[in-house]
TIMARVO-314918 format. One record per residue: residue number from 0; residue in three letters; x, y, z of N, C-alpha, C in turn. Coordinates in pm, whole numbers. Layout:
% residues N
   resi   resn      n.x      n.y      n.z     ca.x     ca.y     ca.z      c.x      c.y      c.z
    NUM    ala        X        Y        Z        X        Y        Z        X        Y        Z
...
END
This chain:
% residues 310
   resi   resn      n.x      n.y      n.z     ca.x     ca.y     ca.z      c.x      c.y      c.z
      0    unk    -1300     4766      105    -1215     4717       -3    -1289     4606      -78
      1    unk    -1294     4649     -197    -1363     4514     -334    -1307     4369     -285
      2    unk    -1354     4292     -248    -1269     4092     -272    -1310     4069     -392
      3    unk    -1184     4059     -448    -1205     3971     -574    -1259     3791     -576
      4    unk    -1365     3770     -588    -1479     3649     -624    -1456     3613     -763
      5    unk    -1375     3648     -861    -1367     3581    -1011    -1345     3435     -952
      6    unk    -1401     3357    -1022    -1367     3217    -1026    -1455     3111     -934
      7    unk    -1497     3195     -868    -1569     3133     -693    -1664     3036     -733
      8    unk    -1677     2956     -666    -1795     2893     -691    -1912     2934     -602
      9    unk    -2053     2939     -611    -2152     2945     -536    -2213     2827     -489
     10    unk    -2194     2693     -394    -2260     2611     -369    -2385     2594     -273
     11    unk    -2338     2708     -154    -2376     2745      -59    -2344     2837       34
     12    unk    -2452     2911       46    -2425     3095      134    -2339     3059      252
     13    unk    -2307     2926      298    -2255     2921      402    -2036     2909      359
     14    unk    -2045     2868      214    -1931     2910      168    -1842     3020      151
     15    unk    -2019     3168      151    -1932     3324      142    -1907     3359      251
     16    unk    -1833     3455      308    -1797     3525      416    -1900     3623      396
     17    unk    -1923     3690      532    -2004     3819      534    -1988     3883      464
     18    unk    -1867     3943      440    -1813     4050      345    -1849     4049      228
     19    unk    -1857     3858      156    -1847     3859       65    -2029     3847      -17
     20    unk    -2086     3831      100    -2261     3861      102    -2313     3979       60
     21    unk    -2213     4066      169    -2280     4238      149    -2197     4270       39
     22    unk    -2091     4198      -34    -2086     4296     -160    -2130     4247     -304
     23    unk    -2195     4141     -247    -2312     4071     -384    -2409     4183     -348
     24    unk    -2478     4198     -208    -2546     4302     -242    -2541     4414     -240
     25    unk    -2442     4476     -212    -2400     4629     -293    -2421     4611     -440
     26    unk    -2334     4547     -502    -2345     4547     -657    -2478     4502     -697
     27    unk    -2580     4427     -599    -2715     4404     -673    -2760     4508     -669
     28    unk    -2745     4630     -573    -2833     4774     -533    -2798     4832     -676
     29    unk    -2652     4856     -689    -2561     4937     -826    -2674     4890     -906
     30    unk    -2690     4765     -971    -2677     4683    -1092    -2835     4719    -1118
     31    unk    -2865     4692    -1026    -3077     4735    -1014    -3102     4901    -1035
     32    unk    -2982     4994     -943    -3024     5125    -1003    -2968     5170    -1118
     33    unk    -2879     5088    -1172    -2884     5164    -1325    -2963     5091    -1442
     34    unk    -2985     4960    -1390    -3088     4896    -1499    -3238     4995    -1526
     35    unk    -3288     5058    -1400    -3398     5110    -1385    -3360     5284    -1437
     36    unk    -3242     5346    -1440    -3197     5425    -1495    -3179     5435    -1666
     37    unk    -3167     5297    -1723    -3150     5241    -1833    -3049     5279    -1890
     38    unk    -2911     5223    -1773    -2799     5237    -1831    -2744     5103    -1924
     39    unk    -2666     5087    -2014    -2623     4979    -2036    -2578     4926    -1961
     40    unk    -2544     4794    -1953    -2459     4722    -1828    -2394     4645    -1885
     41    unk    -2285     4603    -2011    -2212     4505    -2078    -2124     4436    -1975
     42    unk    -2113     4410    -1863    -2042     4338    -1793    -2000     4215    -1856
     43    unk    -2096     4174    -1907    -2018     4053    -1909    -2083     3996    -2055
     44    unk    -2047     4075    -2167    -2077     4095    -2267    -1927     4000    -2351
     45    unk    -1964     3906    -2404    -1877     3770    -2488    -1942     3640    -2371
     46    unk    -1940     3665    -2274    -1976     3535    -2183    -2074     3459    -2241
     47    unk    -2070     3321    -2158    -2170     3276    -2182    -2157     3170    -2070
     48    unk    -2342     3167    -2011    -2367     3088    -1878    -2423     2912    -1926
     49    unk    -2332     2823    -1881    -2470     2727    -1933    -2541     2681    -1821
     50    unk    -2679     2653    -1845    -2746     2659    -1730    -2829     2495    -1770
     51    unk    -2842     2410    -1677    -2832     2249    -1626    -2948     2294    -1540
     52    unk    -3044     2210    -1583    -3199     2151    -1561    -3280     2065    -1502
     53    unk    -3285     1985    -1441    -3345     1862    -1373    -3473     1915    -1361
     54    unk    -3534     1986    -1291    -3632     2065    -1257    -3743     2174    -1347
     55    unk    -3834     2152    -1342    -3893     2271    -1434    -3854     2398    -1323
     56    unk    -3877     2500    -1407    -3842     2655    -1345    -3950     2747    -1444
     57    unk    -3953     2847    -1316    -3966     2951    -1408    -3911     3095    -1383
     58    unk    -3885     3148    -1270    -3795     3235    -1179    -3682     3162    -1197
     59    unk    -3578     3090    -1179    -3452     3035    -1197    -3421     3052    -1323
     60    unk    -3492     2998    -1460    -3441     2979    -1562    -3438     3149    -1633
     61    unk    -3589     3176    -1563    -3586     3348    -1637    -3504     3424    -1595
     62    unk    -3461     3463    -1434    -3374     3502    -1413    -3228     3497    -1393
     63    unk    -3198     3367    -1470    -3054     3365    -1487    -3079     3421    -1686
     64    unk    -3151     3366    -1711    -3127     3378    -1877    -3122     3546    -1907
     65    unk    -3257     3618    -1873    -3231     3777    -1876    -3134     3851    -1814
     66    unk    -3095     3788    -1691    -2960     3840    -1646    -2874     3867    -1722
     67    unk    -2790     3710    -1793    -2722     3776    -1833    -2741     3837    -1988
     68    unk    -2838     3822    -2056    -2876     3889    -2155    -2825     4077    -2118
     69    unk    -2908     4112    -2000    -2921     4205    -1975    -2768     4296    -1893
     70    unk    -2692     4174    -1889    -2507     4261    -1855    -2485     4189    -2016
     71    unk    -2504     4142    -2076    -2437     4180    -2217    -2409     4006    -2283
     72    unk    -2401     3929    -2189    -2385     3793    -2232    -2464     3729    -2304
     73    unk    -2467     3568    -2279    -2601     3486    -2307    -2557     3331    -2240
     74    unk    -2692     3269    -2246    -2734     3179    -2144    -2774     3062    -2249
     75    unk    -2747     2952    -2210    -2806     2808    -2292    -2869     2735    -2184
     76    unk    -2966     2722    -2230    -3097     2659    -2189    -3058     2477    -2208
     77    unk    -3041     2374    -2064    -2968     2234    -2130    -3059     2165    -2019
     78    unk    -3216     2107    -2065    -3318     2074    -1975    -3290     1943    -1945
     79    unk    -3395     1846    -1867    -3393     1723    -1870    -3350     1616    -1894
     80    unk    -3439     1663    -2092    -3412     1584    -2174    -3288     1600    -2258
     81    unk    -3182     1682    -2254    -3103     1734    -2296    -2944     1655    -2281
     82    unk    -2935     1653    -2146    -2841     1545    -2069    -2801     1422    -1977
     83    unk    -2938     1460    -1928    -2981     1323    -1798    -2885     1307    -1733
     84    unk    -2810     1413    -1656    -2715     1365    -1580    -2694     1263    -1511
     85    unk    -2592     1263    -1510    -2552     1072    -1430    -2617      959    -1496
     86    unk    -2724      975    -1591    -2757      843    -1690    -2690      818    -1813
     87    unk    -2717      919    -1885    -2660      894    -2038    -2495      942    -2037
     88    unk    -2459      981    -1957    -2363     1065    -1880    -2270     1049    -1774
     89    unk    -2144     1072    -1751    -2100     1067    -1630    -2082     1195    -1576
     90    unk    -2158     1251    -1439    -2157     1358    -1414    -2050     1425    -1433
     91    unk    -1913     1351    -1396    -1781     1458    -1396    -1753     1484    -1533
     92    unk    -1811     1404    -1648    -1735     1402    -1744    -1842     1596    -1856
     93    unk    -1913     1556    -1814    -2049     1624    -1842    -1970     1805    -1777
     94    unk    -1915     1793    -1661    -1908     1890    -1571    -1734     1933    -1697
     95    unk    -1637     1885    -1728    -1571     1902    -1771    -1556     1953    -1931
     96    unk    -1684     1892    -2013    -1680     1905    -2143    -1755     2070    -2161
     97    unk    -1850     2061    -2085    -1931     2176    -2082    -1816     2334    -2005
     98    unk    -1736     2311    -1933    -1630     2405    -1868    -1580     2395    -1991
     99    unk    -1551     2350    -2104    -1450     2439    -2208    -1514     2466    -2296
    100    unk    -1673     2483    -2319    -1736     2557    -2397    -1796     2714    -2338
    101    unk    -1860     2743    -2175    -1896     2829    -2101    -1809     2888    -2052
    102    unk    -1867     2965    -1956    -1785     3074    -1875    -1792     3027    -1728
    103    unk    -1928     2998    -1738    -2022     2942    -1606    -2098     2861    -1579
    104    unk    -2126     2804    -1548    -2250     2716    -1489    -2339     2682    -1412
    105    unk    -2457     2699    -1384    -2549     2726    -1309    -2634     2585    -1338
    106    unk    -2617     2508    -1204    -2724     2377    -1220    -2825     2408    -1117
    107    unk    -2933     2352    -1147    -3090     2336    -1063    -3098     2196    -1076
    108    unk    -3110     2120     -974    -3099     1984     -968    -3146     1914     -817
    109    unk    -3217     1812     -852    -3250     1765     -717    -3204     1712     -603
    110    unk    -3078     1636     -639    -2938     1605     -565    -2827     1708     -550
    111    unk    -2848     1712     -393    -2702     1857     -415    -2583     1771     -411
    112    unk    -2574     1615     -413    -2416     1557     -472    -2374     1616     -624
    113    unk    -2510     1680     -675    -2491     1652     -826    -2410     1784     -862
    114    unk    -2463     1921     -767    -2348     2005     -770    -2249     2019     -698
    115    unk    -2258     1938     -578    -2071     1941     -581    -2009     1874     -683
    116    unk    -2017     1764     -737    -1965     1682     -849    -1952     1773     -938
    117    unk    -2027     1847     -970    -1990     1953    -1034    -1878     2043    -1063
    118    unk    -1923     2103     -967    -1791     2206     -865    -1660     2118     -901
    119    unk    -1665     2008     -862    -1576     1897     -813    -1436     1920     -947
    120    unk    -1531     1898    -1067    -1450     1864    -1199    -1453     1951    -1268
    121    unk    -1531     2093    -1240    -1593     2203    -1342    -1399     2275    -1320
    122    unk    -1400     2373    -1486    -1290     2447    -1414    -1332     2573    -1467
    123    unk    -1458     2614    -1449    -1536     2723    -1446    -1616     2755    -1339
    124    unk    -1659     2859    -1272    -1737     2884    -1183    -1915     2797    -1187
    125    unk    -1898     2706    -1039    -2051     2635    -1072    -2122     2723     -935
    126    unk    -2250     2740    -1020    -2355     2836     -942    -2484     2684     -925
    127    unk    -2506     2710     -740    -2614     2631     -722    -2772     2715     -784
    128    unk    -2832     2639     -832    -2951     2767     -841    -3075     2672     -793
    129    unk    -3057     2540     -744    -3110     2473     -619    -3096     2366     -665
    130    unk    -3060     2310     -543    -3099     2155     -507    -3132     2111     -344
    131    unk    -3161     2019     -359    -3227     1956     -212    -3179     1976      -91
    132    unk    -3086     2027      -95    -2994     2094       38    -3015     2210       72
    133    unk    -2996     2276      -66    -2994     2451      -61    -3059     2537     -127
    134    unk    -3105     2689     -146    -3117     2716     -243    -3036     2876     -203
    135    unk    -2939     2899     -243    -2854     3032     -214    -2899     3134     -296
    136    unk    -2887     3119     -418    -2943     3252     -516    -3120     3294     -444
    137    unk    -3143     3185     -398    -3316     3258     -375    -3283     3338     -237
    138    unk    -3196     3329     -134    -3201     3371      -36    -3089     3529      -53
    139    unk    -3051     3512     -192    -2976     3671     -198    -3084     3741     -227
    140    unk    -3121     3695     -296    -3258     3788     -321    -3328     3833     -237
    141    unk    -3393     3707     -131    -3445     3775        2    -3353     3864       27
    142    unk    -3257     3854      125    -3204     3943      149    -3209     4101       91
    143    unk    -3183     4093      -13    -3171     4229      -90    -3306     4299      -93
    144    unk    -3420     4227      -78    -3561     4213      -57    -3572     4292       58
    145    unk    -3554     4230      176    -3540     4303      357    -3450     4423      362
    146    unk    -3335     4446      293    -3281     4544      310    -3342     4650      204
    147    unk    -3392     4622      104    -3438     4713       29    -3564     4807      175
    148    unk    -3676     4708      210    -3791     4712      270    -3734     4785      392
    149    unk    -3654     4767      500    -3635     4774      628    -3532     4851      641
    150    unk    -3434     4853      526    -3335     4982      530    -3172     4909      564
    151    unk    -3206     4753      645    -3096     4724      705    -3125     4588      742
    152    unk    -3050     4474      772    -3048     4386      792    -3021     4313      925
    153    unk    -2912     4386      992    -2867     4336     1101    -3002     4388     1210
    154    unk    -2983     4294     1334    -3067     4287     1419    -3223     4274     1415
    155    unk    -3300     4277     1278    -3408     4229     1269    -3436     4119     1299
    156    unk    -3562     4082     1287    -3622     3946     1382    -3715     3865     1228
    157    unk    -3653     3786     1212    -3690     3711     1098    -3793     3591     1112
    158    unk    -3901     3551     1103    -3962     3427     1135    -4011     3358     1026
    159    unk    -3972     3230     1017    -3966     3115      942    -4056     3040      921
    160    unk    -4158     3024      881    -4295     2958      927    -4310     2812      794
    161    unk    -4262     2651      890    -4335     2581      742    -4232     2455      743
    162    unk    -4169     2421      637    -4069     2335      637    -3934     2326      667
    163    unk    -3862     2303      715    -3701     2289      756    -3638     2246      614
    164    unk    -3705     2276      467    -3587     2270      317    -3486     2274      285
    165    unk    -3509     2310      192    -3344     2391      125    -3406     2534      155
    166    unk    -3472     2647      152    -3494     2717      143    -3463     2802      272
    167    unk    -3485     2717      369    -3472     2726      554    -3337     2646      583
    168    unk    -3280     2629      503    -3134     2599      554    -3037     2728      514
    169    unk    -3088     2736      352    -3021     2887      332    -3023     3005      392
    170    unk    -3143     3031      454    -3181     3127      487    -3085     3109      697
    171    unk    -3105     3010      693    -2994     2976      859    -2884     3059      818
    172    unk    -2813     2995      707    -2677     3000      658    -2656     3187      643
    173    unk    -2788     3229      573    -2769     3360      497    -2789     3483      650
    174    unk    -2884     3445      721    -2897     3488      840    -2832     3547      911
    175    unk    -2736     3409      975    -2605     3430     1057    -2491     3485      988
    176    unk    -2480     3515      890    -2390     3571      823    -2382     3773      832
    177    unk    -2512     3777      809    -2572     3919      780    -2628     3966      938
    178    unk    -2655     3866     1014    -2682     3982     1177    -2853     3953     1179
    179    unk    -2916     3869     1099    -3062     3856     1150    -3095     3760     1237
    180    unk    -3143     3800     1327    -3230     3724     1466    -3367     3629     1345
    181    unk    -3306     3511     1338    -3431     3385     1235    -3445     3290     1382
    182    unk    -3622     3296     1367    -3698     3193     1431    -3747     3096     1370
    183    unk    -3674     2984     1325    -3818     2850     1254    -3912     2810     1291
    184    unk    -4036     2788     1286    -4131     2711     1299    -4193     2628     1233
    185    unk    -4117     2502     1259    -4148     2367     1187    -4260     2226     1291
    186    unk    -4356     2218     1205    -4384     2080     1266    -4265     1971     1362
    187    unk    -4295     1874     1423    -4220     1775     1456    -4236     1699     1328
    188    unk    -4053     1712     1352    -4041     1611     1239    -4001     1635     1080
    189    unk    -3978     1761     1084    -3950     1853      967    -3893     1959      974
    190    unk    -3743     1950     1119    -3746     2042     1161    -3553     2137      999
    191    unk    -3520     2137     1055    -3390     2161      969    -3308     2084      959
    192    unk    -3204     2049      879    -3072     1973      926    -2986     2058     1072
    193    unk    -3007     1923     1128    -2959     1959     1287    -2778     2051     1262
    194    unk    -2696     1957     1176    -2537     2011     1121    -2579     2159     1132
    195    unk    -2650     2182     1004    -2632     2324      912    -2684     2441     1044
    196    unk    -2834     2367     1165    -2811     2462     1236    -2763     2506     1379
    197    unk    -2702     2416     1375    -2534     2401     1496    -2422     2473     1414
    198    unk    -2415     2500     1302    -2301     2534     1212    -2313     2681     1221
    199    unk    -2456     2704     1188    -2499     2861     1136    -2491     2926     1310
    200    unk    -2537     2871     1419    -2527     2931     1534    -2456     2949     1595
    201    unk    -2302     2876     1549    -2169     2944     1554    -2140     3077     1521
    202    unk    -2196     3115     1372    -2133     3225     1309    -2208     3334     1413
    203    unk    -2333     3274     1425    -2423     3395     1497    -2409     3439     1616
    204    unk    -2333     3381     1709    -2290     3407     1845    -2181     3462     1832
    205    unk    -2105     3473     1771    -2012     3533     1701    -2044     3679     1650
    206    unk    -2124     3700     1628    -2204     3854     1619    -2283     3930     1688
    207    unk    -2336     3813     1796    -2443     3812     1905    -2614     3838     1842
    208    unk    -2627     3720     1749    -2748     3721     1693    -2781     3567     1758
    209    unk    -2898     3514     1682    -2935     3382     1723    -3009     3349     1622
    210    unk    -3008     3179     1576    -3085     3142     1513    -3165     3027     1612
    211    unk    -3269     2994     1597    -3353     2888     1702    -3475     2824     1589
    212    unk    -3469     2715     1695    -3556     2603     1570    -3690     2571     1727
    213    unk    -3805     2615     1700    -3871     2567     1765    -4041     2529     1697
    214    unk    -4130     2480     1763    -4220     2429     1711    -4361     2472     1675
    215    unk    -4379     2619     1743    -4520     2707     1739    -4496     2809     1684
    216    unk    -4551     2826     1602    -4536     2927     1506    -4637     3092     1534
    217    unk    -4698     3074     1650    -4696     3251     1729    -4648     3261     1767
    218    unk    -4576     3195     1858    -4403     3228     1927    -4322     3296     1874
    219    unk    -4299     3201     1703    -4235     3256     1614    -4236     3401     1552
    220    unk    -4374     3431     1541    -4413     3555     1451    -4425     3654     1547
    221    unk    -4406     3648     1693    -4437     3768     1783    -4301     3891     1790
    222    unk    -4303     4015     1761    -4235     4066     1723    -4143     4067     1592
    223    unk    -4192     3996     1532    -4113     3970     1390    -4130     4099     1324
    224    unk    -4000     4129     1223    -4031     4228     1157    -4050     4191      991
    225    unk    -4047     4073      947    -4044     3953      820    -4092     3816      877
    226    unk    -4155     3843      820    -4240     3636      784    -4194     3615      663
    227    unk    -4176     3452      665    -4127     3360      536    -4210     3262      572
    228    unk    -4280     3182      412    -4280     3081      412    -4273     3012      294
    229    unk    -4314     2818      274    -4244     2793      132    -4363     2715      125
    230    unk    -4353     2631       12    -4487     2490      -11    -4442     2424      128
    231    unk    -4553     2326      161    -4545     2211      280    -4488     2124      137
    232    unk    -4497     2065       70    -4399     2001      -23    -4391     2031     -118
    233    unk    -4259     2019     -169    -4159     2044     -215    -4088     1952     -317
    234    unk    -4049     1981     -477    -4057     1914     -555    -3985     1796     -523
    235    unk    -4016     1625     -561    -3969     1526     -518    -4042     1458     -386
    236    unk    -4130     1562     -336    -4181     1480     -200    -4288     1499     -242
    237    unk    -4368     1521     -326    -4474     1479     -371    -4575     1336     -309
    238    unk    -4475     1225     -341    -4546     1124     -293    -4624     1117     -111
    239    unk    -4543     1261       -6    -4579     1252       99    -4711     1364      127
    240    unk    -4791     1419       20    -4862     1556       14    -4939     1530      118
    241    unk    -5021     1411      127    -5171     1432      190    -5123     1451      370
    242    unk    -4996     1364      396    -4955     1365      535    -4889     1505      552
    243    unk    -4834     1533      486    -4790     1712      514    -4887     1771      516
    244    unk    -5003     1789      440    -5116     1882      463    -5138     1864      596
    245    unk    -5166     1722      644    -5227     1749      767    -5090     1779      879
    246    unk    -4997     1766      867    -4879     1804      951    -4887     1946      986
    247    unk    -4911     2065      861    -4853     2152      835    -4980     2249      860
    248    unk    -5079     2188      841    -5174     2322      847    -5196     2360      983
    249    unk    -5170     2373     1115    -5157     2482     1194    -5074     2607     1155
    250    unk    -4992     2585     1039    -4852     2619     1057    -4868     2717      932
    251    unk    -5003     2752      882    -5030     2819      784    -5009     2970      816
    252    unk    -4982     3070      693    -4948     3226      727    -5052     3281      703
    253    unk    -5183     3331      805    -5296     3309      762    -5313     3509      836
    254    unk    -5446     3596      836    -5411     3691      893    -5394     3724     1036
    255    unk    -5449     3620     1056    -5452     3607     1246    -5303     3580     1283
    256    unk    -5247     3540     1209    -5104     3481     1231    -4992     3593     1221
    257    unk    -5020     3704     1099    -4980     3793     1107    -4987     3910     1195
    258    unk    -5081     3872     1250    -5118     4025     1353    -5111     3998     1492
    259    unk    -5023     3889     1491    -4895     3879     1605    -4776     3950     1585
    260    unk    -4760     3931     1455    -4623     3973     1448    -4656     4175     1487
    261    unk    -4532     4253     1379    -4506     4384     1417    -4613     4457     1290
    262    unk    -4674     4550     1333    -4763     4585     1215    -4701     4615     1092
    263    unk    -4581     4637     1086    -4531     4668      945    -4456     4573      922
    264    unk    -4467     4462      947    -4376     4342      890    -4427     4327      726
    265    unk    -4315     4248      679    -4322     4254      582    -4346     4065      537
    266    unk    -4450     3989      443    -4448     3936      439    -4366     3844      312
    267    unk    -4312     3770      315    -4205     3696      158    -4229     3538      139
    268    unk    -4239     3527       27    -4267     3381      -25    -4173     3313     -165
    269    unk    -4126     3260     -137    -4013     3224     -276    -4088     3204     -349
    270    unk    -4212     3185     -378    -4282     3112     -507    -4294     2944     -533
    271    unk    -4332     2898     -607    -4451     2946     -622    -4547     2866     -457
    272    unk    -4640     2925     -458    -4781     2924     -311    -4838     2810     -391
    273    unk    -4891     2768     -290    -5000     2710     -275    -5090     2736     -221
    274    unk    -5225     2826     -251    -5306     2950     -227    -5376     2836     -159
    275    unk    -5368     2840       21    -5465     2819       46    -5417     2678      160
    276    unk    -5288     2678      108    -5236     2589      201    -5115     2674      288
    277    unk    -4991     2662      272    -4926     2745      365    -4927     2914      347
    278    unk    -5049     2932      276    -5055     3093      316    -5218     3117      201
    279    unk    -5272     3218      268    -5407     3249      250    -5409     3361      159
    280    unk    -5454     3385       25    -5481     3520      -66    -5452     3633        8
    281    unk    -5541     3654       98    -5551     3806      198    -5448     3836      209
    282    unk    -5324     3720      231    -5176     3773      283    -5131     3778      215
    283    unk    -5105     3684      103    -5038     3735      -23    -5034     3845      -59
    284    unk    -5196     3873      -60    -5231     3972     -162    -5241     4065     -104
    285    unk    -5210     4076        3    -5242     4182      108    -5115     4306      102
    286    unk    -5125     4411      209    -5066     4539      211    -4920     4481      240
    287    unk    -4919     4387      343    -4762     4337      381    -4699     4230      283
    288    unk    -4772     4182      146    -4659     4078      110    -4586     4194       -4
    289    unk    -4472     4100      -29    -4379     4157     -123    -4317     4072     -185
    290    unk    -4398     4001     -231    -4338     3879     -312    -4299     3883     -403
    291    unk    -4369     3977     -493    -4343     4050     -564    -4220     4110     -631
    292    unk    -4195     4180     -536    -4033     4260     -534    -3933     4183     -481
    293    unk    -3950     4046     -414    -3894     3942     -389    -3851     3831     -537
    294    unk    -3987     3852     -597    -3898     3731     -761    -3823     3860     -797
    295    unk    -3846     3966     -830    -3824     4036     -906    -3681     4058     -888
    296    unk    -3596     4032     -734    -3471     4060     -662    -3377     3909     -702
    297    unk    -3465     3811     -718    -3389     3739     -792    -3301     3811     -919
    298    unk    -3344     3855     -969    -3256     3853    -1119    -3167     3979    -1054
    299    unk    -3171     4087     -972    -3127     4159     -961    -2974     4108     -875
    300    unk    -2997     4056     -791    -2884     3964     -667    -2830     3888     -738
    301    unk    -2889     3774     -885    -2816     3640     -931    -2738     3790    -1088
    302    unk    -2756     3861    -1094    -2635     3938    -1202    -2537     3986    -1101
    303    unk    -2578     4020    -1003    -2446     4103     -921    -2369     3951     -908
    304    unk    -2402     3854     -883    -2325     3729     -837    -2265     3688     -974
    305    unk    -2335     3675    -1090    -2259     3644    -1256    -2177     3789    -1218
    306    unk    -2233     3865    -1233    -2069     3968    -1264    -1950     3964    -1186
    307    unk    -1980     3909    -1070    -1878     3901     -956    -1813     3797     -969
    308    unk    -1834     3641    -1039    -1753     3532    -1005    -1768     3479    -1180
    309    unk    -1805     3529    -1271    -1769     3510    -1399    -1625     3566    -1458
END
């Protein structure tokens, strides 16, 4: 049976129910095979998304803007310099004026107070499209990514290789939801928010999956049927680069690293790499990555989610 999601907000994957996961990605499968069919898709044709900036982008901004171009709408581009949230601005007030011009709203921002505040006062649907907590739209995509690749989601063996982010919190959250066995492998000291993965290993025992946070990353990758990894830093931690390099480089996805894991694993990277630090050309570029079809699942997963809660 369809759940109706009009109105929902997206803050965090740990907000949807299972149900309401697998039918973002049903409709991303629909929405991707008739785009490639070259059906029209006017879904959501009069809308309009406004989309809130802190961050440069280039996967976030492209794939929300062609999205909804491409179900029939359109998207406003409101960068930096545009609003300065919380300076020139009072976030709630910002979150309210903009809800009676849009349909939607989609912020990328470095403070995830800044989208709940959002959420908080918006009386339109607010879409996280990242901040420092989370990043949910990138992890539908994975998802839709592994199930495209593997056929299925539940009971695979997922390994995490790199920082405890936003990227590795979503992916806890998105995990235990959907039935995947996720291993992290984080340095000391960078491991996840301890909450989010005491929270997520509720849902997962609850299904009889597991998520685990441990510190060696062949441990991690042995039997895996997916490797992930992200930058060792991450926009805003900049100032800590030279000590993460040296933290992080055991912890690189290199080919020796892979050929622990299962020979047909599949390798995924949110973008953008750092060639040479947490992952080596060969793998990228190699027979197992799919990074590829990973940005590309962005735009496909973030329209099934605009058509679903616009």
């Amino acid at each position: 049976m369809a759940i109706n999601m009009k109105g929902k907000n997206l803050i965090s994957l740990d907000d949807l129910s299972s149900e309401e996961i697998a039918q973002i990605l049903e409709t991303a499968e629909i929405i991707k095979l008739r785009y490639y069919a070259g059906e029209s898709q006017p879904i959501l044709q009069g809308k309009i998304l406004g989309m809130i900036f802190q961050k440069p982008s280039l996967r976030t901004r492209m794939s929300f803007e062609i999205g909804m171009l491409q179900l029939g709408g359109e998207a406003i581009y409101l960068g930096p310099e545009d609003i300065k949230l919380g300076e020139r601005e009072a976030t709630k007030d910002i979150a309210r004026v903009i809800a009676r011009y849009v349909n939607g709203i989609m912020a990328r921002t470095f403070s995830h107070d800044i989208i709940l505040e959002l959420a908080k006062y918006s009386s339109v649907p607010v879409i996280n499209g990242l901040s420092d907590l989370s990043h949910p739209c990138q992890v539908l995509g994975d998802l839709l990514t592994i199930k495209e690749k593997k056929g299925r989601l539940a009971g695979l063996k997922l390994a995490y290789i790199g920082d405890g982010n936003n990227v590795a919190h979503s992916l806890i959250f998105g995990s235990a939801k959907v039935g995947l066995n996720l291993v992290l492998a984080t340095p000391p000291g960078y491991k996840p928010k301890g909450e989010i993965v005491k929270k997520a290993q509720i849902d997962a025992q609850k299904i009889g999956t597991k998520i685990e946070v441990i510190h060696n990353p062949e441990e991690a990758v042995e039997g895996a049927d997916i490797i992930y990894t992200d930058v060792w830093t991450s926009m805003g931690f900049e100032g800590e680069r030279d000590i993460r390099k040296k933290s992080f480089r055991p912890y690189q996805v290199n080919q020796d690293l892979i050929s622990k894991a299962k020979e047909e694993v599949i390798i995924l990277h949110c973008l953008p790499a750092h060639r040479g630090e947490e992952i080596t050309d060969e793998v990228i570029d190699g027979p197992n990555s799919v990074v590829v079809d990973q940005a590309e699942n962005r735009l496909h997963a973030q329209k099934a989610v605009l058509a679903l809660l616009l």
